[in-house]
TORMAR-12127 format. One record per residue (C-alpha): residue in three letters; x, y negated, z. Coordinates in steps of 0.25 Angstrom, whole numbers, plus 5000, padded with zeros to 4 digits. Layout:
% residues N
  lumza    px    py    pz
    ALA     X     Y     Z
...
//
This chain:
% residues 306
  lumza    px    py    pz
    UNK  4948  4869  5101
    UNK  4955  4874  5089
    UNK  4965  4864  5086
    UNK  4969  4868  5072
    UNK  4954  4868  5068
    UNK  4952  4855  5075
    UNK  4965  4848  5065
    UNK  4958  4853  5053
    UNK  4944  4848  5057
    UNK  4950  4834  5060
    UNK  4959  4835  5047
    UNK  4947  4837  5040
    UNK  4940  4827  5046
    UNK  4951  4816  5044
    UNK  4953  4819  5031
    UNK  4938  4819  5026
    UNK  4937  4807  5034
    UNK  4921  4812  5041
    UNK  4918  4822  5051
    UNK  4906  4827  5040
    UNK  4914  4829  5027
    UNK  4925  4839  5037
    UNK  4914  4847  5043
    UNK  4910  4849  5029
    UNK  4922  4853  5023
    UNK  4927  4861  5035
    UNK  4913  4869  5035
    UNK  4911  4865  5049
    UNK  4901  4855  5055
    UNK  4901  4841  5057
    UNK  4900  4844  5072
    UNK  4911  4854  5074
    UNK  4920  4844  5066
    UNK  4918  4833  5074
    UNK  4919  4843  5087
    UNK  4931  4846  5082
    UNK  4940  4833  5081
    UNK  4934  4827  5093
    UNK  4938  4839  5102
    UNK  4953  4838  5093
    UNK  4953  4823  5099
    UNK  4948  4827  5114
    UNK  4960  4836  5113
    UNK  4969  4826  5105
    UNK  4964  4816  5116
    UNK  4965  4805  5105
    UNK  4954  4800  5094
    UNK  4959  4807  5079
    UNK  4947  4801  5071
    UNK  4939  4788  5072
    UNK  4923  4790  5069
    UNK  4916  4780  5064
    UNK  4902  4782  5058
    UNK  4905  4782  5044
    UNK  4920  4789  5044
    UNK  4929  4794  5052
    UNK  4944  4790  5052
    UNK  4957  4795  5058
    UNK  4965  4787  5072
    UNK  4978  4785  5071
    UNK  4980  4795  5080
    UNK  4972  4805  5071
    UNK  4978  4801  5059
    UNK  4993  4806  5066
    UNK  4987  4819  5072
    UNK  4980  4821  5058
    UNK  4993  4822  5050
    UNK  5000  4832  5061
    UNK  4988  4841  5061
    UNK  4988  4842  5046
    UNK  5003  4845  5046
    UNK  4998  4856  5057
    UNK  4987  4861  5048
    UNK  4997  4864  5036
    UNK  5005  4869  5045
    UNK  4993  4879  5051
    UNK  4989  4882  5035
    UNK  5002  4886  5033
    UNK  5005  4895  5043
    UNK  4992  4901  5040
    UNK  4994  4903  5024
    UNK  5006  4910  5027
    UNK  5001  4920  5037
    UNK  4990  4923  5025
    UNK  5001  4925  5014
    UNK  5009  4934  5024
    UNK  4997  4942  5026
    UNK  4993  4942  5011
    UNK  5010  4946  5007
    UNK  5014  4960  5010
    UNK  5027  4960  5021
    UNK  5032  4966  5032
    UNK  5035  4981  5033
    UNK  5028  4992  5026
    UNK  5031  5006  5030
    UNK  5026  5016  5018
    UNK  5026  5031  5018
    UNK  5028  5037  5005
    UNK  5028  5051  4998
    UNK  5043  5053  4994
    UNK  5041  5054  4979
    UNK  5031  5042  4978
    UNK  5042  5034  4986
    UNK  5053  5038  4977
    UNK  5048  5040  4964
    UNK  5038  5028  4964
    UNK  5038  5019  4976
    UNK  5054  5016  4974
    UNK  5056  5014  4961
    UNK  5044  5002  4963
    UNK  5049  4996  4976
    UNK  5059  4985  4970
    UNK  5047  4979  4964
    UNK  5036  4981  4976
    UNK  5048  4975  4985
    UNK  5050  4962  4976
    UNK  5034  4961  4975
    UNK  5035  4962  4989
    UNK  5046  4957  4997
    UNK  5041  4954  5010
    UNK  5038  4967  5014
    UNK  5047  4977  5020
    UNK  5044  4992  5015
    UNK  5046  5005  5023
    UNK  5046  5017  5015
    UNK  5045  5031  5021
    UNK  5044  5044  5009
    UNK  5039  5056  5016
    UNK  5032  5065  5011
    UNK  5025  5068  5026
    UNK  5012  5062  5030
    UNK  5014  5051  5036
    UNK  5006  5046  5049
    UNK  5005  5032  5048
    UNK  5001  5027  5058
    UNK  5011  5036  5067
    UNK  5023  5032  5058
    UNK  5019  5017  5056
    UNK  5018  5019  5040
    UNK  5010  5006  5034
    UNK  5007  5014  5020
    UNK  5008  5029  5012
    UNK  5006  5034  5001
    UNK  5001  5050  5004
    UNK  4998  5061  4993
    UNK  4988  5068  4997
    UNK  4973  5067  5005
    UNK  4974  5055  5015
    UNK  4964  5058  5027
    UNK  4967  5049  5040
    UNK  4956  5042  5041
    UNK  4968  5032  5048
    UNK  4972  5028  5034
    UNK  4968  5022  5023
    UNK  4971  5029  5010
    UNK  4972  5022  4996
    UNK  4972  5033  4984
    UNK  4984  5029  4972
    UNK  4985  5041  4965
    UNK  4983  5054  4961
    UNK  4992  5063  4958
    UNK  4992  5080  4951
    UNK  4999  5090  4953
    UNK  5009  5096  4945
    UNK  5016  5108  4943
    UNK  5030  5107  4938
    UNK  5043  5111  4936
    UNK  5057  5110  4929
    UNK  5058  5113  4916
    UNK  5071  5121  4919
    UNK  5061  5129  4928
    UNK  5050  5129  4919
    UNK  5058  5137  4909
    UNK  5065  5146  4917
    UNK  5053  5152  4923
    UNK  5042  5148  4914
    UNK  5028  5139  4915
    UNK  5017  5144  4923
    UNK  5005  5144  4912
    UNK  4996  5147  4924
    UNK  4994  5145  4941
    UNK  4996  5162  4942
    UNK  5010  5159  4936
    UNK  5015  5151  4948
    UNK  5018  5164  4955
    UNK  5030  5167  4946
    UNK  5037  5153  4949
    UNK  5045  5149  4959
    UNK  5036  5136  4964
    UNK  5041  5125  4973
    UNK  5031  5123  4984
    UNK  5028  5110  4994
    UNK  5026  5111  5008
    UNK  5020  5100  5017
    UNK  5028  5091  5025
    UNK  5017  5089  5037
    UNK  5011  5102  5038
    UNK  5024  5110  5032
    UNK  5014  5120  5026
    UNK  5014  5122  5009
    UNK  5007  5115  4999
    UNK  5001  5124  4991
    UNK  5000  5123  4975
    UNK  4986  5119  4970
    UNK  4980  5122  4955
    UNK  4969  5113  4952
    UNK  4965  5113  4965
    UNK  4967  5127  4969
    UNK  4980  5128  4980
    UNK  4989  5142  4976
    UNK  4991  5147  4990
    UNK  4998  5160  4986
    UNK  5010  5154  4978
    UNK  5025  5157  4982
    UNK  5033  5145  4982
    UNK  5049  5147  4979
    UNK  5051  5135  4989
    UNK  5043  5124  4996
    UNK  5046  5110  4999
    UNK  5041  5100  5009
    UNK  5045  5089  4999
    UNK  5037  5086  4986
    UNK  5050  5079  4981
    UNK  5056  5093  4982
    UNK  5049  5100  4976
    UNK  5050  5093  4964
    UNK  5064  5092  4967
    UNK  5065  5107  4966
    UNK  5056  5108  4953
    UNK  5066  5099  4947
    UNK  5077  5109  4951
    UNK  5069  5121  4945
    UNK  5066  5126  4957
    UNK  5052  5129  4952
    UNK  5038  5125  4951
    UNK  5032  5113  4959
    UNK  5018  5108  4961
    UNK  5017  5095  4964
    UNK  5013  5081  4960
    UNK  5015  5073  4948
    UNK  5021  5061  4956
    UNK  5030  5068  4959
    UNK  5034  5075  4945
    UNK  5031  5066  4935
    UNK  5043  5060  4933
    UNK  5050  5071  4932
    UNK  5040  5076  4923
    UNK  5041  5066  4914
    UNK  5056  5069  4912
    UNK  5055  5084  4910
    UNK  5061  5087  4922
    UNK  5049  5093  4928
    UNK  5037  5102  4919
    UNK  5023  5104  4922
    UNK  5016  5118  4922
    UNK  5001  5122  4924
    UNK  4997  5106  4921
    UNK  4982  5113  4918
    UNK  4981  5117  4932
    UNK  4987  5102  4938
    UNK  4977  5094  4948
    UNK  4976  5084  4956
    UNK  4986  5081  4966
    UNK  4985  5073  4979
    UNK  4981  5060  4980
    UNK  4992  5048  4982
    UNK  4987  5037  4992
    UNK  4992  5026  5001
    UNK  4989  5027  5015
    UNK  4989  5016  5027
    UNK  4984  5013  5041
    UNK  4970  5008  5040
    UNK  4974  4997  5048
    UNK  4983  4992  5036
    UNK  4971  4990  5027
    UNK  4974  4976  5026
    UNK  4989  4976  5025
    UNK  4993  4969  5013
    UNK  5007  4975  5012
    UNK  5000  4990  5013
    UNK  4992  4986  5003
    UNK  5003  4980  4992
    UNK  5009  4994  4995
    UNK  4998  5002  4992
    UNK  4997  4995  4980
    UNK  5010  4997  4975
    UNK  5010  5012  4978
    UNK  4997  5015  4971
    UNK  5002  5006  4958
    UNK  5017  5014  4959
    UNK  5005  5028  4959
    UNK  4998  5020  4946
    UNK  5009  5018  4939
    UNK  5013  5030  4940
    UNK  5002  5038  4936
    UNK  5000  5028  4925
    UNK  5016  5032  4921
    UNK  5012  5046  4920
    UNK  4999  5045  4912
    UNK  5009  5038  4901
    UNK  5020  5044  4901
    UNK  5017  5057  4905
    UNK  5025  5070  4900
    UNK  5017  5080  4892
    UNK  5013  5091  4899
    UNK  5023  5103  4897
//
């Protein structure tokens, strides 16, 4: 016998005053009601309702058990409603894996606010650029550039970025603008190597990858490559998450913006397995709304190209 069921079935029933007017109200039948309280008062050992053919009415031992299995009830109805809004609030710990410029030049800016909006939940922030296993290194979510294949994983597009080439103006005017791709040869050019495989990115001009460039130094480290064009060090290609700020306040110039394309893709990751975790979920929404507000930012304000 479920006794919790049983309690509401006789509450019902006590209440309504009729065996008929509960099954109704409970969905069930008139049988399975009646069922019901009579095996609650074999087990009770005692008579809880007194039927006669026109009512039914509580004992006076009923009337005592009635109240305390209400109290129980609330009780039940409590723990229960708060088990749902636990499941329904984002908490507990949250281990993100980030690319180092989205993390410093996005993600921390906008934490105070996501951490007020959301402060049961205790974050864990990794920014790498590596691919990151995440099942291996326990990582809930990330945020990749670039294709996403696992078939492990689910993958939610946020943005898209392109591809810009760039360097100081200090640089620019020391060694001249390029007015064409054949001009690259006679710049020193800051190249980026992969951090998994260790093996050179190659530049790419509207799709086309220029395998024969000489680079003057490479980095395994987007963030210091920018770095280095900063310091008029040379050319960088690269993408414009990671440039527009500082294009935006001359300290970076664009070349060749005719031949510009599409970058990579930016795009939250997780275990399929967290599909329904509402604290993934609040993340992912915040990460793609920090990449909108972004984009939205540069489509207002951006600098005229030089």
């Amino acid at each position: 016998m479920d006794r919790l069921q049983a309690m509401r079935i006789y509450g019902r029933v006590a209440r309504l005053g009729s065996f008929a007017a509960a099954a109704a109200d409970l969905s069930l039948s008139r049988a399975t009601v009646s069922e019901s309280v009579a095996a609650l008062e074999r087990y009770l050992g005692v008579r809880l309702l007194r039927r006669t053919t026109r009512r039914v009415a509580v004992t006076s031992e009923g009337s005592d058990y009635l109240e305390r299995c209400q109290r129980i009830l609330a009780e039940v109805e409590a723990a229960e409603s708060a088990v749902r809004g636990a499941r329904d609030r984002p908490q507990g710990s949250l281990r993100v894996d980030v690319p180092t410029a989205f993390g410093r030049h996005l993600l921390v800016p906008a934490l105070p606010a996501f951490m007020k909006r959301y402060p049961d939940l205790d974050l864990d922030l990794r920014f790498n650029d590596r691919v990151v296993d995440l099942l291996a290194e326990r990582v809930d979510l990330a945020v990749r550039v670039g294709a996403v294949t696992p078939q492990t994983y689910v993958a939610r597009r946020i943005a898209t970025t392109r591809r810009v080439i760039c360097g100081s103006p200090a640089y620019l005017a020391a060694a001249g603008r390029p007015v064409g791709p054949q001009d690259l040869a006679a710049h020193r050019l800051l190249g980026l190597i992969n951090g998994a495989t260790g093996r050179r990115i190659d530049w790419t001009i509207r799709g086309r990858r220029l395998k024969a460039l000489r680079y003057a130094a490479v980095f395994n480290l987007a963030e210091a490559q920018v770095a280095a064009a900063l310091a008029g060090a040379g050319l960088a290609q690269t993408i414009d998450l990671l440039t527009a700020e500082y294009i935006a306040r001359g300290r970076l110039e664009t070349v060749l913006d005719e031949y510009s394309g599409e970058g990579p893709p930016i795009s939250v990751i997780y275990p399929a397995a967290a599909r329904g975790s509402v604290k993934v979920k609040v993340f992912a929404d915040f990460a793609e709304g920090l990449l909108v507000r972004w984009r939205e930012s540069l489509a207002v304000g951006a600098p005229p190209r030089r």
